[in-house]
Every structure is written in structure tokens, then in C-alpha cells.
N, C-alpha and C positions, 0 to 999 in steps of 0.2 A: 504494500500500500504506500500512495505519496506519503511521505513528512508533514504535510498541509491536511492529509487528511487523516493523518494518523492525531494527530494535535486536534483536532477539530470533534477526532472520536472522543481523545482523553476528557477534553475541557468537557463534553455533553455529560462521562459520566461522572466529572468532577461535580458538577452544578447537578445532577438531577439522579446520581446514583441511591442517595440514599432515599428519596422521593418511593423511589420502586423497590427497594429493601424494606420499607415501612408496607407498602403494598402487599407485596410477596409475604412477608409476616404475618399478614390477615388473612390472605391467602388461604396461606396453608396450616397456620395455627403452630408453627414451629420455627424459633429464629435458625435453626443450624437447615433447617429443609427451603428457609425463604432464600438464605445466601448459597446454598446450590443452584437455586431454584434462576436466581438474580443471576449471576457468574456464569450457568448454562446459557442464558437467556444475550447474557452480551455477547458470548462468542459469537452466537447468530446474529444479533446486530454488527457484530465487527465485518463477519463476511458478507453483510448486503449491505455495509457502509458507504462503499465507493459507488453505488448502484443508486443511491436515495440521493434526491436533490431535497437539501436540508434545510434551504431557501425558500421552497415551497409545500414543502410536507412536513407533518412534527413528528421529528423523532421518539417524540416520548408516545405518543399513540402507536408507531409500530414496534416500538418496544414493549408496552403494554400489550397488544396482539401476542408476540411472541410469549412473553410471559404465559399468561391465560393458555395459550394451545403447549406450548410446554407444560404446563402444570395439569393441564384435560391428559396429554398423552400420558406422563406418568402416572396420574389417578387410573388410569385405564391398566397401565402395566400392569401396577402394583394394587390393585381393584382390593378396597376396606381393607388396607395394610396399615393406614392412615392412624397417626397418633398424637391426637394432639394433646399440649402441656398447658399446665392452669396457669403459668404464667410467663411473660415476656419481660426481658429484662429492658427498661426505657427509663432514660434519665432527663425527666425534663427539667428544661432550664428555665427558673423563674424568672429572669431578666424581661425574657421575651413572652413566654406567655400569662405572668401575672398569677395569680391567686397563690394559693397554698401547693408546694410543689407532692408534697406527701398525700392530699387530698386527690391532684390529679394523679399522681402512681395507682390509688387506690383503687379511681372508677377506672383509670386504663387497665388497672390488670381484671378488673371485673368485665369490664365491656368484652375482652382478648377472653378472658374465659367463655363469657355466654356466648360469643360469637365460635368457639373452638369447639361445642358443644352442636352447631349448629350442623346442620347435612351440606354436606361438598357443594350443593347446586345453590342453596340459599345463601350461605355467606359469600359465596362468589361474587351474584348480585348485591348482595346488600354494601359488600365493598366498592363495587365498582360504580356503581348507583349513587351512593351517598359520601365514599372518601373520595372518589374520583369524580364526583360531580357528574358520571356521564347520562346523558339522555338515556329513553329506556332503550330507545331504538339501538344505539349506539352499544350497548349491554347485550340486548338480542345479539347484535350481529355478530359479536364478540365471541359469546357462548354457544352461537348456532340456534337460539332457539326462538323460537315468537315475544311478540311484544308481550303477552297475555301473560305468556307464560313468565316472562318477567317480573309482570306488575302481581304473579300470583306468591311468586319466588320471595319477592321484596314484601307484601302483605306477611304473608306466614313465615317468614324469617324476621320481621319488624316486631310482630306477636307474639315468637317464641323469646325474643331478647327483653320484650319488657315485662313478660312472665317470670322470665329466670333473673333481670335486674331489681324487679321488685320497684321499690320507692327509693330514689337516690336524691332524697330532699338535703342529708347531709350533709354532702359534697354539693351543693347545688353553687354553680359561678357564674360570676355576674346577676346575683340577682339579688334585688334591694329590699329591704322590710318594711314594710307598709304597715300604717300604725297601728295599733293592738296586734305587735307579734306576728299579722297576718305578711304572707307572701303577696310581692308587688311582681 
């Protein structure tokens, strides 16, 4: 590969690798299985690097593709081999996001739980739907499967997680009390 594109590869995953490490973690409910999962997933970015005009396409979308169909073909391989851990090790920085940093460990290790808990097709959607912000359509075509079936995916995987989270008034951020102790 050019020098100019080899540099061009680095800097993408300098800026947006750990982006998709956090991704791949939800994923698959496993940090040692996201950073195979990520690591697999860039070799095959690397060799359709020189092929993607980077100017007009976003690499982080066909990086995200690769991810998801890497992560579909191994779940296929390896069919309910799947094992996922109650928790992810994240060390948030309070600088940047504010609140109590012990109370955000708390509900992220809870949320990582209930979501780890959740069937391979549902937390797929629910990650790529609400962390990734993507359309449903966009999720479909992702996963191969209908829009329905997404907004079914996303329903009863939204239901199963507030089942199993319960009442997270505790940890509640950003939100102000309103007189008589009432929630504003």
C-alpha cells in the first residue's frame, strides 16, 4: 500500500478505533471477543483501503458492515458457544462526562449486563439503533433482515432491558428536584 494511504489508514483508526471497540463490546458482550472481533474486522478494512474513496464514503459505516457480518459469521460458526461476562471493565473520565464517575461504572456495568443477557439478534439492534444512532432501515440492511423485524427486535429487547434494569432512579443524571423531593 502507498505511504499516503497507509497514514490515512492509521490516522482513521487513531480517531475512530476505539469508537468501534466500544461497539464490538456491546456486540458481543465480551471485551477480549470485541478486540478480536475489532482487529479481524480492520485487516479487512486495511485490504479494501486503497479501493474506498474516503472522500466520499464513510469509512466508519463500512467498517461497521464488516464488523456486524464478521460477528453474524462467527455466531454462525460457533452457533450458542456465546459467553457473555457481567461485566466490562470502562473507566470513565469525569472531566468530560460530568456526574459521579462511580455512579456511571454502576449503571454501565448494569446496562452491559442486561444487554449480555439479551438474544444475539436483539442486542445487535438495540446497539446499532440507539448507540449508533442508525435508522431502522439502515439496521435492517445491516442485519439482512426487514424493517419490522427490527422495530420488533428493538421493542422486545427495549422491554427485556427495562425489566431486568428495574428502577435506576439512583443513579439518575442530569436530573433536577423539583420541590417537595418530587422528580423534575
Amino acid at each position: 500500500m502507498r505511504p499516503d494511504l497507509e497514514e490515512s489508514f492509521a490516522a482513521f483508526v487513531r480517531a475512530r478505533g476505539e469508537h468501534h471497540l466500544r461497539v464490538a463490546v456491546l456486540l458481543t458482550g465480551s471485551a477480549t471477543e470485541a478486540e478480536d472481533l475489532v482487529q479481524t474486522s480492520l485487516v479487512k478494512l486495511y485490504r479494501a483501503w486503497p479501493r474506498l474513496d474516503v472522500s466520499s464514503s464513510s469509512p466508519d459505516a463500512y467498517l461497521r458492515k464488516i464488523i456486524v457480518n464478521t460477528r453474524r459469521s462467527w455466531w454462525r460458526a460457533r452457533w450458542r458457544q456465546e459467553s457473555p461476562i457481567a461485566s466490562v471493565p470502562d473507566r470513565p473520565d469525569p472531566v468530560e462526562g460530568g456526574g459521579d464517575p462511580a455512579d456511571r461504572q454502576a449503571v454501565g456495568s448494569l446496562v452491559r449486563a442486561a444487554l449480555a443477557g439479551l438474544p444475539r439478534q436483539q442486542r445487535a439492534v438495540l446497539v446499532l439503533r440507539y448507540l449508533e444512532d442508525l435508522a431502522e432501515a439502515e439496521v435492517a440492511s445491516l442485519l439482512g433482515c426487514s424493517v419490522g423485524s427490527v422495530k420488533t427486535h428493538a421493542h422486545r429487547g427495549l422491554r427485556a432491558l427495562r425489566g431486568s434494569l428495574g428502577d435506576l432512579d439512583e443513579f439518575a443524571v442530569n436530573e433536577t428536584a423539583a420541590p417537595d423531593g418530587e422528580k423534575g
